[in-house]
NUROKE-150030 format. One line per 2 residues: number of its first residue (from 1); for each residue x, y, z of C-alpha. Coordinates in steps of 0.25 Angstrom, whole numbers, plus 5000, padded with zeros to 4 digits. Layout:
# NUROKE-150030
NUM	X,Y,Z | ...
# end
This chain:
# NUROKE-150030
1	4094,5290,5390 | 4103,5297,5379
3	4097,5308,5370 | 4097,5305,5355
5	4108,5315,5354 | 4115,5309,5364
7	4114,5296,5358 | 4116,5300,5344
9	4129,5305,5349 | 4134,5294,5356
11	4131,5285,5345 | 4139,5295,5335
13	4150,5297,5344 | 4150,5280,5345
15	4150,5276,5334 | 4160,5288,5328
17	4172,5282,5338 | 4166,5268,5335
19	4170,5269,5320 | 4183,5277,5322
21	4187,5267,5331 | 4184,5253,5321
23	4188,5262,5310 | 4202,5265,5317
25	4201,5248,5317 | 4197,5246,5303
27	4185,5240,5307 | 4171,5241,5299
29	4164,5253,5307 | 4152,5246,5309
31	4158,5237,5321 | 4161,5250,5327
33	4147,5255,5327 | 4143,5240,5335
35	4154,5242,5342 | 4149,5257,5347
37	4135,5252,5350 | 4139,5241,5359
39	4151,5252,5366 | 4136,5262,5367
41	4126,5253,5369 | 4116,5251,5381
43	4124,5239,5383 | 4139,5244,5385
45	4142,5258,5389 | 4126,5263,5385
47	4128,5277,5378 | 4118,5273,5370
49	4108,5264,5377 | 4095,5268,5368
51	4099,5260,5355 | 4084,5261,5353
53	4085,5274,5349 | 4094,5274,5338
55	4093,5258,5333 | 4081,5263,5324
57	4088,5274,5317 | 4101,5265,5317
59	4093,5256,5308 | 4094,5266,5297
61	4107,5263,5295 | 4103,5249,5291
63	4092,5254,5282 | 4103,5265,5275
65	4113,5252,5273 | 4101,5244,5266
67	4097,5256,5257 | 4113,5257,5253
69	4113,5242,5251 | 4100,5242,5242
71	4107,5254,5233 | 4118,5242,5231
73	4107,5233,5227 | 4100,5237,5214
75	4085,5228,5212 | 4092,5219,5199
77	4103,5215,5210 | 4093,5212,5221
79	4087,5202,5213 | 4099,5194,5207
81	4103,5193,5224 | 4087,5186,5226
83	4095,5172,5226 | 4103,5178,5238
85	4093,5186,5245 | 4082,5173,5244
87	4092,5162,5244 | 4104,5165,5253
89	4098,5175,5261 | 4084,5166,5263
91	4093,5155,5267 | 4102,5162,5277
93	4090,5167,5286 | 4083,5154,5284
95	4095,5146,5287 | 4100,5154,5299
97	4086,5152,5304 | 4086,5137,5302
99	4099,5136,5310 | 4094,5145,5321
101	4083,5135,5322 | 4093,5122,5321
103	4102,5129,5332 | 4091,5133,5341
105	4086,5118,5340 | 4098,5114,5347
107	4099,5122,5357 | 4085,5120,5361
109	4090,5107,5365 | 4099,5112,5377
111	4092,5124,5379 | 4077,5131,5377
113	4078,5139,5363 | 4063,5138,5356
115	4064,5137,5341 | 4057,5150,5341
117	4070,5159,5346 | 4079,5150,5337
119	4071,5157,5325 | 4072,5169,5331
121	4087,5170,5333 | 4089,5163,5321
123	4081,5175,5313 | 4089,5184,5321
125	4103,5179,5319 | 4099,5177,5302
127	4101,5190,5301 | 4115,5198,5297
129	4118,5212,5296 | 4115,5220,5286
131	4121,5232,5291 | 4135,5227,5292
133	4136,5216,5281 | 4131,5227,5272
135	4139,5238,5274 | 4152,5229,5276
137	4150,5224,5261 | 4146,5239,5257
139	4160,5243,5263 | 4167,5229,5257
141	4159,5232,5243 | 4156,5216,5244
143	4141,5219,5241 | 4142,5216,5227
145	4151,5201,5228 | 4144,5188,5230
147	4146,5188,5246 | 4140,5202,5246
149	4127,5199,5239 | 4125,5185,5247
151	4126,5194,5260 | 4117,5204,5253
153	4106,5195,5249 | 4105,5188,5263
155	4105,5202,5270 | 4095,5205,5262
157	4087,5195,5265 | 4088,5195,5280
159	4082,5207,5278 | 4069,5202,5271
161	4070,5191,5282 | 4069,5201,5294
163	4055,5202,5293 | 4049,5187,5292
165	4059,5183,5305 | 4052,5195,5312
167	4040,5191,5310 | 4045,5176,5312
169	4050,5178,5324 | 4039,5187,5330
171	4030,5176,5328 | 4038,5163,5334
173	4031,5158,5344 | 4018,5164,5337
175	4007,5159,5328 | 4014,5152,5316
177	4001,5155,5307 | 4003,5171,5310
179	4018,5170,5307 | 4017,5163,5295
181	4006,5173,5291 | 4014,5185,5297
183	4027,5179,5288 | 4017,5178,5276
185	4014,5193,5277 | 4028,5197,5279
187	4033,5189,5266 | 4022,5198,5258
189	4025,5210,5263 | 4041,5209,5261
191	4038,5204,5246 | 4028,5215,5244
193	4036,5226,5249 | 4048,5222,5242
195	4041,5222,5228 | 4035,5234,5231
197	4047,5241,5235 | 4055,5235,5223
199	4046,5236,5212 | 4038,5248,5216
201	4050,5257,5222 | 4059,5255,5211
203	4051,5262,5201 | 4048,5273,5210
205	4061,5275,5219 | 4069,5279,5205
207	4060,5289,5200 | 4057,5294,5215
209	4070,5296,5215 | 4073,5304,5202
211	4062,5312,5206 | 4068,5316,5220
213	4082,5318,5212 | 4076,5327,5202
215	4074,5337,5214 | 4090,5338,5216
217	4087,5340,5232 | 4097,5330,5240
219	4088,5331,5252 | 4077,5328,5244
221	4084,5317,5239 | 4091,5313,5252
223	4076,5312,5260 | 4071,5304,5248
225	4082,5294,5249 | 4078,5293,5266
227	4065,5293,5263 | 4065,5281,5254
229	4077,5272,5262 | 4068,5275,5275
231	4053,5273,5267 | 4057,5261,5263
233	4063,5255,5275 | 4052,5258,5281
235	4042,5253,5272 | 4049,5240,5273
237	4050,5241,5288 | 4033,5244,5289
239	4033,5231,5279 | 4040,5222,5290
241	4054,5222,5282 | 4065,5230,5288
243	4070,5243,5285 | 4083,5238,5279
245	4076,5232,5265 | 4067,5244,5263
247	4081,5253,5263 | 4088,5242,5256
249	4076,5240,5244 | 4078,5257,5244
251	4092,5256,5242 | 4088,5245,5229
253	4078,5254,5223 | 4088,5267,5224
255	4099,5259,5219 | 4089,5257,5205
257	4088,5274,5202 | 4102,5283,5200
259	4103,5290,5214 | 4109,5277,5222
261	4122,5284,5222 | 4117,5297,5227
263	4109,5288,5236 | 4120,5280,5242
265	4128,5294,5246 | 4115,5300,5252
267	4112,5288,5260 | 4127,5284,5267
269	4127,5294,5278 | 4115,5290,5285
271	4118,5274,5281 | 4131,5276,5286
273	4127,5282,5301 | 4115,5274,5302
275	4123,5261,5301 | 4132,5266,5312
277	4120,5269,5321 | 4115,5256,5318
279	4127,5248,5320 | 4129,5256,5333
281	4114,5251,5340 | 4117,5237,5333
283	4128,5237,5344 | 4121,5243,5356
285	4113,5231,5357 | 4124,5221,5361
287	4126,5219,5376 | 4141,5219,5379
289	4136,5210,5393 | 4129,5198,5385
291	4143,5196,5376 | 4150,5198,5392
293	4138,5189,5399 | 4137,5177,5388
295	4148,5179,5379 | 4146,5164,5374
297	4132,5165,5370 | 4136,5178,5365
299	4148,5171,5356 | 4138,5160,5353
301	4128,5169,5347 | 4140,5176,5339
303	4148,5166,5334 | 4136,5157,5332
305	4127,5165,5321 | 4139,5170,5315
307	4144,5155,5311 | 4131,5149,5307
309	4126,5161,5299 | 4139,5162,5293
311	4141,5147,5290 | 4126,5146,5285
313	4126,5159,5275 | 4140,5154,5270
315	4134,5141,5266 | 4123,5145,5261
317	4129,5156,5253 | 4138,5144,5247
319	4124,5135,5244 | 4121,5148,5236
321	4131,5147,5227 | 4144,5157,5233
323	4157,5153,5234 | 4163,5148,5248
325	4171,5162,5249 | 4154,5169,5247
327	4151,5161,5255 | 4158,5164,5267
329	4157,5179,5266 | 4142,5177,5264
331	4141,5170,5276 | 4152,5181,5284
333	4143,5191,5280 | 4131,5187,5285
335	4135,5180,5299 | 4132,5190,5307
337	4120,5194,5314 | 4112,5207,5308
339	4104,5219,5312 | 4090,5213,5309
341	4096,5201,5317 | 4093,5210,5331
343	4078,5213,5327 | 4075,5201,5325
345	4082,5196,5339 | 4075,5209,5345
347	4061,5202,5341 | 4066,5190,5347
349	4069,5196,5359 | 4056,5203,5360
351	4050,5189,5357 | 4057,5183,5368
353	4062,5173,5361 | 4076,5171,5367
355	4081,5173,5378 | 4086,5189,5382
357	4099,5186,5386 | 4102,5176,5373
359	4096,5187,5365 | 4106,5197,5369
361	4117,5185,5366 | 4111,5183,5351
363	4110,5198,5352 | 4126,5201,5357
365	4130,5189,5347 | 4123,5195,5336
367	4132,5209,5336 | 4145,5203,5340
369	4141,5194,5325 | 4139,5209,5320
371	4151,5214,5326 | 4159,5205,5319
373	4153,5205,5306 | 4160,5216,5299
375	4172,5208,5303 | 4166,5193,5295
377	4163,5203,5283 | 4178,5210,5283
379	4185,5197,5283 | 4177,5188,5276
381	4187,5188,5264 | 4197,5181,5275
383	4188,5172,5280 | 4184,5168,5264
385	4197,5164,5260 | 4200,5159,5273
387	4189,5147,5274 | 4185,5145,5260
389	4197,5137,5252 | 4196,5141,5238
391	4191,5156,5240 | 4205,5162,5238
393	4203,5153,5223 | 4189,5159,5222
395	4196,5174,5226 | 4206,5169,5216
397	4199,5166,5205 | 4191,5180,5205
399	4204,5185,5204 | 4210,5177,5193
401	4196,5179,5184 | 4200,5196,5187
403	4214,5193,5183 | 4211,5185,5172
405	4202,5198,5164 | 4213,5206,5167
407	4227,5197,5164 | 4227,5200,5149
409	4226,5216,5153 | 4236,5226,5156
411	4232,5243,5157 | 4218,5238,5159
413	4209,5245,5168 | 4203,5240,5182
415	4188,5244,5182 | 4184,5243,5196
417	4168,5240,5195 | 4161,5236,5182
419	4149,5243,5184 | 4142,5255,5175
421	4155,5263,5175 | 4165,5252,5175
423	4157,5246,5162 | 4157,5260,5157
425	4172,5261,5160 | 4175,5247,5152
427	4169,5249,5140 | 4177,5264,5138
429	4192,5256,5142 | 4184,5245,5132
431	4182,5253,5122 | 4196,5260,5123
433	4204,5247,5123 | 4208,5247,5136
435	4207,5235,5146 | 4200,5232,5160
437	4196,5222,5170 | 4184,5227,5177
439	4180,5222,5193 | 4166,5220,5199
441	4161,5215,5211 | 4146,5213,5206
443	4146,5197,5200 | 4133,5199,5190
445	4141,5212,5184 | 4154,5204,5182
447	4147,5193,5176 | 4138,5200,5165
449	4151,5209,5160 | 4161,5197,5160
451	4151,5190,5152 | 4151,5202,5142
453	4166,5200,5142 | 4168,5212,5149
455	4181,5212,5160 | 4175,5212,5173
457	4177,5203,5184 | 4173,5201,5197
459	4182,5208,5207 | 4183,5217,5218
461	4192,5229,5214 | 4195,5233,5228
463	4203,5219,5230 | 4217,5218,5228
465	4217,5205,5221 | 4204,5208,5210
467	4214,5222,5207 | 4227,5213,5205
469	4219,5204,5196 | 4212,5215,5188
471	4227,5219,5182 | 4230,5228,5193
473	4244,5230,5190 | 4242,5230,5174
475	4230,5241,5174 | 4231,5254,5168
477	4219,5259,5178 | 4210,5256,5188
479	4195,5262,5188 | 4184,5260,5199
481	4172,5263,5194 | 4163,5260,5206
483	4158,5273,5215 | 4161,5267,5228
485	4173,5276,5235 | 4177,5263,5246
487	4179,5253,5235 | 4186,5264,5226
489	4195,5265,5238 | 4197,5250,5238
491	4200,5248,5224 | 4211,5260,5226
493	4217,5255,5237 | 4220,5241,5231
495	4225,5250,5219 | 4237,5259,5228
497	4241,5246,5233 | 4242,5237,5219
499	4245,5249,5210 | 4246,5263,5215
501	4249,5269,5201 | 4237,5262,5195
503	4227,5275,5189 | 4214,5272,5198
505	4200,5280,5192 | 4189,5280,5202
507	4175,5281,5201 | 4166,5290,5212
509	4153,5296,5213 | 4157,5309,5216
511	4170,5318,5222 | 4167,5314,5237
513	4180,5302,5238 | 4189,5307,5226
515	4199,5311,5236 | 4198,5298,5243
517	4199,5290,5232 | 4213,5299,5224
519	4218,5296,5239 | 4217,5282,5236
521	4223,5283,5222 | 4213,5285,5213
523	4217,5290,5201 | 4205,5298,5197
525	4192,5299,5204 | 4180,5300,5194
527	4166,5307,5202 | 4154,5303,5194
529	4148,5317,5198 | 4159,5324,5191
531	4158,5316,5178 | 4142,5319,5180
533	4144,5334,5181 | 4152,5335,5169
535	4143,5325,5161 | 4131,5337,5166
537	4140,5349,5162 | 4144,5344,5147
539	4130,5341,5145 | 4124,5352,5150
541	4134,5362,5143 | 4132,5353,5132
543	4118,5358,5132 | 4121,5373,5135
545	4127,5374,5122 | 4141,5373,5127
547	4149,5365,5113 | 4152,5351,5116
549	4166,5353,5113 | 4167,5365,5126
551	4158,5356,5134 | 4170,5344,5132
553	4181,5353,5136 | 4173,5359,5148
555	4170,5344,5152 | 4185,5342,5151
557	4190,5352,5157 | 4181,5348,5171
559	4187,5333,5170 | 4201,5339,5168
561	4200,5345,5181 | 4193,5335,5189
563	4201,5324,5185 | 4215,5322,5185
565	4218,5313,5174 | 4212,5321,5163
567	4223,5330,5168 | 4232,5321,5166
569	4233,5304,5163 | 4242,5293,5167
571	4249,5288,5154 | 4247,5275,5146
573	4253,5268,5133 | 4244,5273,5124
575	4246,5289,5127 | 4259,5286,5118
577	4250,5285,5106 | 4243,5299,5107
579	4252,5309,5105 | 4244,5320,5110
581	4244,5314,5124 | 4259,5315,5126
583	4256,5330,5130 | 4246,5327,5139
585	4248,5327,5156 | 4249,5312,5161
587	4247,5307,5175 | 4258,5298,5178
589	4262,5289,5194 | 4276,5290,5196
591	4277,5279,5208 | 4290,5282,5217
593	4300,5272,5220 | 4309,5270,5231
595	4319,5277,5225 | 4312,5290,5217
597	4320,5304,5219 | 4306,5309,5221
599	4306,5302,5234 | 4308,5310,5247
601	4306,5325,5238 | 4295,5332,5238
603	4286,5335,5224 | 4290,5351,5226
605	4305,5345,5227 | 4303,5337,5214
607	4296,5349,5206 | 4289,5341,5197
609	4279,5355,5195 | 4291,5358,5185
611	4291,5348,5176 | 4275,5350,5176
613	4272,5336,5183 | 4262,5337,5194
615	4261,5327,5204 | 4247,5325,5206
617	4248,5314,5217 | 4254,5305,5226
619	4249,5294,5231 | 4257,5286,5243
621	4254,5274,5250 | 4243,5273,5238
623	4236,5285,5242 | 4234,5295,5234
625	4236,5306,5247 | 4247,5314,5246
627	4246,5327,5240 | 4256,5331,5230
629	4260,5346,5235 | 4276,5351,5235
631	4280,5346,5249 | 4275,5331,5247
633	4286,5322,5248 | 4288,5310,5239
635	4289,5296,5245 | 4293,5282,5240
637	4281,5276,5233 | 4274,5286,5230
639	4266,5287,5216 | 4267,5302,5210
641	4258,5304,5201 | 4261,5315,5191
643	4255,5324,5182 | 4261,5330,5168
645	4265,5327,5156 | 4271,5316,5151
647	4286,5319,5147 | 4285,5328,5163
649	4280,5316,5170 | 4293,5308,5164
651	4301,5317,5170 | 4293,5320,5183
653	4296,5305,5184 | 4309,5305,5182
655	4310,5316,5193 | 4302,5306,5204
657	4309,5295,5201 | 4323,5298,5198
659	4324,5289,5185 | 4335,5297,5175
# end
């Protein structure tokens, strides 16, 4: 037997060439993670044959992925999901059940199968996977549309379903009083601890919290965030719920006080590896010889579940109300089989409710199902517009409602997110006179500001098309407001390749992806710690005594240098009416053209220095990467952007292009 060293390493050194090998495919990491478990497993090649030892601590991972997921989840929008989570989610585990039952009925006809293990597998198979499902809608930012809260609401129920299908099938075969009184018990005790933890833990998490923070320790706060994740997994887990709705209800009442953000940052690295080591121990239990042995039973136990769930969920889902195009990603998220799904087949195992060499079938079927998930999730935009015959209209219409606020405008601004900052950012253009067409993926947002007149729209900035029809190609600017750095990176990308020259402001939490971002094109990347530090110095000087007028200029002075378009600004129409701004230094993109002198020549040859133009980048291919030194060599379709002022840049111009 390994030592846990020995072990530890093994999984490291797995799971490290796992994922550079499915990055190198561009394929989601996490199928590398079940791929290493089922290469390592006691099953295959049996590096690591005591999954025993690690599967508790993997399923931390899960517990970290349910706290990030309740920080998304404030209490207000718990509650507008209730018709979800008690009305699809209800009918998807009872539904699954019901057909478990039917199917199980039928076969009993040709073969022995007791009602009691058509239960059984039918509770086991309910269940879908909150691990990937989750994390692949974090990475696809497709929590917030109307598919991502359908998947949300069931998941979450599955997970208050756990418990009573325990106790269900613990009983079968048992004294139906005692499991009617032990399902009774079960029902109080979820209800009970769920108001407790709500009502009571939301008035004392925030000023917990604030206490902890008032310290200005980072271990004392890192240990306080541990301490409350694991307290309340375990608390839940003592009360006959799992782990993953204690961390999730902690993630809730974190996301209520002003330290989520710090929270989230703090939290990722052990998510992050805990869900690799998860995924890994998820693999070691397939048996390579079953799929070799009974590769039809095996097929029939794949294929089977993924069908029925998904047919069932997708029509359930359009009894609910959604769109056929919803409905279909609703039922493609959910199809497959889940992590809660194998304690549940682990109990009927022990229970001897189906046969050992069956239960490894339904066991093999039930990963393969996993496996391919991520795969269902990736494509299901495909697979939408493929079989529902008027979602391309209903992908069309969205669009024509975004084009429709922004035909009439022209040097607007693209506001990607409508939240605090974007609503900030509206009324200041509002107020100045100049136009916008803000986008939003959150449906309850969109509504009440449309209905104040305001111009926002349903639409994900990151797609091509919602960009086009936002009056891409006739803005004066793009700003995202939203904190995240992957869908920054999204919305930039769809930029460099619709208009590269377009001024991009991007908004981050602090200096750690500014260089990634410029790469991508950003224009200006704007920290919210630097504006925070410069807010607490003005005051503070303010103060000290220091005049207003010298604390200004110092303030200034500190954004002068940290941001380059208070050194310098790209020109508009109206500059012409401010006489003073003539003298001022101007950004401007000079974009080359197959037949620009500039082309070929170096930025020394050109000696742009002299005329007191600075080149201050160059971005190529639509990244902003090469750095503008004496030896770089200009190519065709390169954009130069140049710093100086305005009568220079004509002449800097003039120089790159070749026009006389």
């Amino acid at each position: 037997m390994a030592s846990p060293l020995e072990l530890t390493l093994v999984l490291l050194f797995a799971a490290c060439v796992g994922v550079v090998l499915f990055r190198m495919l561009h394929l989601p990491p996490m199928l590398g993670y079940l791929s290493v478990g089922i290469v390592i497993g006691p099953h295959a090649l049996g590096l690591a044959s005591d999954s025993q030892r690690v599967q508790y601590l993997a399923e931390f991972g899960v517990v970290f992925l349910m706290f990030s997921i309740g920080i998304e989840f404030s209490l207000p929008k718990l509650k507008s999901m209730r018709r979800v989570v008690l009305g699809l989610g209800v009918s998807q585990v009872l539904g699954t059940l019901l057909v478990a039952v039917g199917l199980g009925a039928l076969v009993n006809l040709f073969w022995s199968f007791s009602w009691q293990a058509s239960v059984a597998l039918g509770g086991a198979l309910a269940m879908s996977s909150t691990a990937i499902v989750t994390k692949m809608l974090a990475e696809r930012l497709e929590l917030e549309t109307e598919h991502g809260r359908n998947i949300m609401g069931v998941l979450l129920f599955q997970d208050l379903a756990v418990v009573p299908l325990l106790i269900v099938i613990s009983a079968l075969g048992g004294n139906s009083k005692a499991l009617v009184l032990a399902l009774s018990l079960a029902a109080l005790k979820i209800t009970g601890a769920l108001a407790l933890l709500l009502w009571l833990g939301q008035k004392l998490v925030g000023r917990w919290f604030h206490i902890v923070a008032a310290r200005r320790s980072q271990e004392l706060f890192m240990l306080n965030l541990l301490l409350l994740t694991l307290g309340l997994a375990y608390l839940t887990e003592h009360l006959g719920l799992s782990m993953a709705l204690g961390a999730f209800i902690a993630g809730m009442l974190i996301a209520e006080t002003p330290f989520r953000h710090q929270v989230e940052d703090d939290i990722k690295p052990f998510r992050d590896v805990l869900l690799g080591l998860f995924f890994i121990t998820t693999g070691m239990l397939l048996n390579p010889g079953i799929v070799l042995k009974q590769p039809l039973l095996v097929l029939l136990f794949f294929v089977g579940p993924l069908i029925v769930k998904f047919t069932l969920i997708a029509g359930l889902a359009r009894l609910f109300g959604s769109p056929p195009g919803t409905a279909i990603r609703t039922g493609l998220g959910l199809a497959q089989a889940g992590e809660f799904g194998f304690v549940l087949l682990n109990l009927v195992i022990d229970r001897n409710l189906l046969d050992p060499s069956l239960s490894q079938a339904v066991l093999a079927g039930m990963l393969l199902s996993m496996l391919c998930a991520p795969f269902l999730i990736i494509n299901a935009d495909r697979i939408a517009l493929r079989f529902v015959a008027n979602e391309w209209m209903m992908q069309s219409l969205q669009m024509t409602k975004i084009a429709t606020q922004s035909i009439k405008t022209s040097g607007h601004v693209i506001i990607c997110g409508y939240g605090r900052c974007g609503q900030n950012l509206a009324r200041m253009l509002e107020q100045e006179g100049i136009g916008y067409v803000a986008l939003d993926l959150d449906p309850d947002r969109v509504m009440e500001a449309a209905s104040s007149g305001e111009t926002v729209v349903f639409g994900d900035a990151a797609r091509r098309e919602a960009l086009i029809a936002a009056g891409i190609h006739r803005a004066a600017g793009i700003v995202v407001t939203y904190d995240s750095t992957p869908a920054a990176l999204k919305v930039l990308a769809q930029v460099q390749a619709l208009e590269p020259t377009l001024p991009v402001v991007v908004r981050t939490v602090d200096d750690t992806h500014i260089d990634d971002l410029i790469a991508a094109g950003a224009t200006e990347v704007v920290p919210e710690i630097v504006e925070g530090s410069l807010m607490l110095a003005s005051h503070a000087l303010v103060l000290m005594g220091v005049p207003m007028r010298r604390v200004l200029r110092r303030v200034a002075q500190a954004r002068n240098e940290r941001y380059s378009l208070l050194r310098g600004y790209f020109h508009g129409l109206d500059d012409e009416d401010e006489g003073g701004e003539r003298e001022q230094v101007r950004l401007q993109s000079v974009p080359l053209t197959l037949n620009a002198d500039a082309i070929g020549r170096t930025l020394g040859e050109l000696r742009l220095d002299k005329l007191g133009v600075t080149v201050t980048a160059i971005r190529r291919h639509g990244i902003r990467g090469v750095e503008p030194v004496a030896e770089t060599r200009l190519m065709a379709e390169d954009i130069v952007v140049l710093r100086g002022l305005p009568d220079k840049l004509v002449e800097a111009e003039v120089r790159l292009l070749g026009r006389h």
